[in-house]
C-alpha positions, 0 to 999 in steps of 0.5 A, spaced: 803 560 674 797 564 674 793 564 667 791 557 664 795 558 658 801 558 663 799 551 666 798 548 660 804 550 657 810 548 663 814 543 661 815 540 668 807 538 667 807 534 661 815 530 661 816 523 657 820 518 658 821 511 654 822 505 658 825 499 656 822 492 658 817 494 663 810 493 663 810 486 659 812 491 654 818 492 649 817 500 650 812 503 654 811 511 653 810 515 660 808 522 662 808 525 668 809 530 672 815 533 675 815 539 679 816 543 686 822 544 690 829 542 684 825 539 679 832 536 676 836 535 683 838 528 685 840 526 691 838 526 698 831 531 697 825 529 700 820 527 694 813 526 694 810 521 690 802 521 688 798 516 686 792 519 684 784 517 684 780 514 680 782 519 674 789 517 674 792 523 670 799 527 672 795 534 672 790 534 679 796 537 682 799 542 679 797 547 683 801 544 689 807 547 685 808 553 690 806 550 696 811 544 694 817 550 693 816 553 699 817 547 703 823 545 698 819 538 697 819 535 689 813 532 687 812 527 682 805 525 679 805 519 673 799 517 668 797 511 670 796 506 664 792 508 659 792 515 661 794 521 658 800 520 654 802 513 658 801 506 654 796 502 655 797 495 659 793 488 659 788 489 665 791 482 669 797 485 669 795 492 670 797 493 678 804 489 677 806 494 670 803 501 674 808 499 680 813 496 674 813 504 672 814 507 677 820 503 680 823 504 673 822 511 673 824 513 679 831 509 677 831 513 671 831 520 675 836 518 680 830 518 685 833 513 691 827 515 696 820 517 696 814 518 701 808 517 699 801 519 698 795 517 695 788 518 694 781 513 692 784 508 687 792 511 689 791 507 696 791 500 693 796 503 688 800 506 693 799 500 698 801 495 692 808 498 691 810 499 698 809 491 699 812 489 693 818 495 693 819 498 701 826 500 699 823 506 695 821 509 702 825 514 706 830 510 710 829 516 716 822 517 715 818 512 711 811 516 710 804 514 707 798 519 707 792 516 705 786 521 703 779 519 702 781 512 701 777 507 696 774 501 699 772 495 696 763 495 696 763 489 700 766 492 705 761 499 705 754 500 706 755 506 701 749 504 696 752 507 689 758 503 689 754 496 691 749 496 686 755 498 681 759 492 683 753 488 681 755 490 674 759 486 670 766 487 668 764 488 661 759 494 664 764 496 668 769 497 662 764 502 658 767 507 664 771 513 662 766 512 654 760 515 660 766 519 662 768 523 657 761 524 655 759 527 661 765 531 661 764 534 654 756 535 654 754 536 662 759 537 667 766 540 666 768 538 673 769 531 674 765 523 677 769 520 681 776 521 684 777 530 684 774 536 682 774 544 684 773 545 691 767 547 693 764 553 696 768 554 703 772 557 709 777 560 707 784 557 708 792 560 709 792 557 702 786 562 701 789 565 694 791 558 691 785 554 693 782 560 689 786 559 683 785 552 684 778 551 683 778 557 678 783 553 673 783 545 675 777 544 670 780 547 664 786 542 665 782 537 666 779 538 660 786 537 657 787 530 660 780 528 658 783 530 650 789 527 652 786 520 654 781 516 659 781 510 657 785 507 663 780 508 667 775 503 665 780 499 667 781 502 674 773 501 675 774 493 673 781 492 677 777 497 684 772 493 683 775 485 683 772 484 676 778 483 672 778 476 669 782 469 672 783 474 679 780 474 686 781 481 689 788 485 689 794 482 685 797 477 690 794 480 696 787 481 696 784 486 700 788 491 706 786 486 711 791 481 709 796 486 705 798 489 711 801 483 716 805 483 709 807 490 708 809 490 716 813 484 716 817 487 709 818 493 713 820 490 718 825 486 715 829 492 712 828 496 719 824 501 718 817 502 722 813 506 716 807 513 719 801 512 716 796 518 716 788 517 713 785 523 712 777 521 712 771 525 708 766 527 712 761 525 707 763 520 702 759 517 697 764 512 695 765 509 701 761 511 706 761 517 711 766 518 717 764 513 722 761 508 718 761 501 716 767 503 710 771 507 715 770 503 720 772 497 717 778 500 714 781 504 720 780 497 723 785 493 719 791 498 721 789 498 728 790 490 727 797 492 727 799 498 729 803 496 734 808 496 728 807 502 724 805 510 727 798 511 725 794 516 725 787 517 723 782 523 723 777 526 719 777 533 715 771 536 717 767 539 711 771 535 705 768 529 701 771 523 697 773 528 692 775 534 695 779 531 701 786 534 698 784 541 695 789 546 698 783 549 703 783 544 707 789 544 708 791 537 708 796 538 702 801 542 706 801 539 712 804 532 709 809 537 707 811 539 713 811 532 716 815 530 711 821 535 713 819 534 720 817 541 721 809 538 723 
């Protein structure tokens, strides 16, 4: 998978599905990508979900697909709603449909167990789904790596992101319309959530991280003809903007989702490791060490008598960096996951 016709052409990026009854919908169409280590095997295999940033699209990983292989971990990434080939939701119910979704798809592919990653706005996708589903996690390793995670303004003291909040919903909701445009006529990369890795050291992933950042423009140009829609509706949702709601689903925001997500843990006997991996620089939530950060880090200090935490900071990565293979970050969660850390 070295060539651009070649990515865009593997079937394994691009499967669909249609589930029944899901989503407040009769039928909802899903894509998502399914690759790695025994792409079609069920069973006891180790799988990794991801749940990506702001642009919630299945293709940010692809090329993970060799690093996945060598540590014999599926990955499965899924469009979020209103992204690339998964229907659209009604925005009240877009946190309860993504995680209604998820759960039916990993039922349809015989997929009992996962561990979880996420990036930006996957956290509260990611964090949404455990509470309300832990029994998706493995039972003798339950996992969670958060990278550069996103954090309500109200907690930061990063200026981008606090005058955005001020918008209104309405405003918020033209998003991916300014997206696509500055996608197709300025900047081939991306605003938030990802793009191609800076110029850096080198890594022992030095040839893909290479490949990566030479590629993963031009298959997000295929996502952004694919559809964007979906992240209008992710800004409005991120930002405590959707109509009728106060913060997240039924739980807010982190500080009063986590006592939950123990106590739910708990109750089905598994104590859950929690990694988070911070940018140094971040223009989302504010730099390592900051008001942001230190927020975060605290509301999984508050518990930690429950839960294996760890957190560090990724030197030289930022907010959409963080997960590009030269870091490093990616085969380390791997590796933790069949315990080979």
């Amino acid at each position: 998978m070295d060539d651009l016709p070649s990515v865009l052409a593997d079937a394994r990026f691009s499967r669909e599905i249609q589930l029944q009854n899901v989503a407040g919908l009769e039928t909802c169409r899903v894509k998502y990508a399914d690759f790695g280590h025994g792409d079609e095997a069920s069973g006891d295999q180790r799988v990794l979900l991801f749940m990506g940033p702001l642009f919630g699209t299945r293709w940010i990983h692809v090329f993970k697909d060799g690093l996945a292989k060598q540590h014999k971990v599926r990955m499965l990434m899924i469009d979020r709603p209103g992204f690339g080939g998964t229907d659209a939701v009604d925005i009240k119910q877009r946190l309860e449909a993504t995680r209604e979704i998820v759960v039916a798809l990993l039922q349809r592919l015989e997929i009992r167990h996962v561990s979880v990653a996420c990036q930006s706005a996957g956290t509260v996708y990611a964090l949404d789904l455990l509470l309300h589903h832990p029994e998706i996690l493995c039972p003798d390793r339950p996992y969670l790596a958060i990278g550069a995670p996103w954090i309500h303004p109200s907690h930061t003291d990063a200026l981008p992101m606090a005058i955005a909040s001020r918008l209104p919903a309405a405003a918020l909701g033209t998003v991916d319309k300014l997206a696509s445009f500055i996608q197709t006529t300025v900047n081939p990369i991306m605003l938030s959530g990802f793009g191609a890795a800076p110029a850096g050291e080198a890594s022992e992933d030095d040839e893909s991280s290479k490949l990566e950042a030479s590629l993963l423009p031009k298959v997000m140009e295929k996502a952004f003809r694919e559809g964007v829609h979906g992240m209008s509706d992710d800004v409005v949702v991120l930002m405590h903007k959707v109509e009728g709601t106060e913060g997240w689903s039924d739980w807010g925001d982190y500080d009063t989702l986590l006592p939950r997500l123990v106590a739910a843990l708990q109750a089905g006997g598994k104590r859950l490791a929690v990694d988070i991996f911070f940018a140094e620089k971040d223009f989302l939530v504010g730099d390592f060490g900051k008001k942001g950060t230190n927020w975060l880090k605290a509301c999984f200090e508050r518990v930690s008598q429950d839960i294996e935490l760890r957190t560090e900071v990724v030197p030289g990565s930022d907010h959409d960096s963080l997960w590009d293979l030269k870091f490093g970050i990616h085969r380390r969660v791997l590796a933790k996951m069949q315990g080979t850390e």
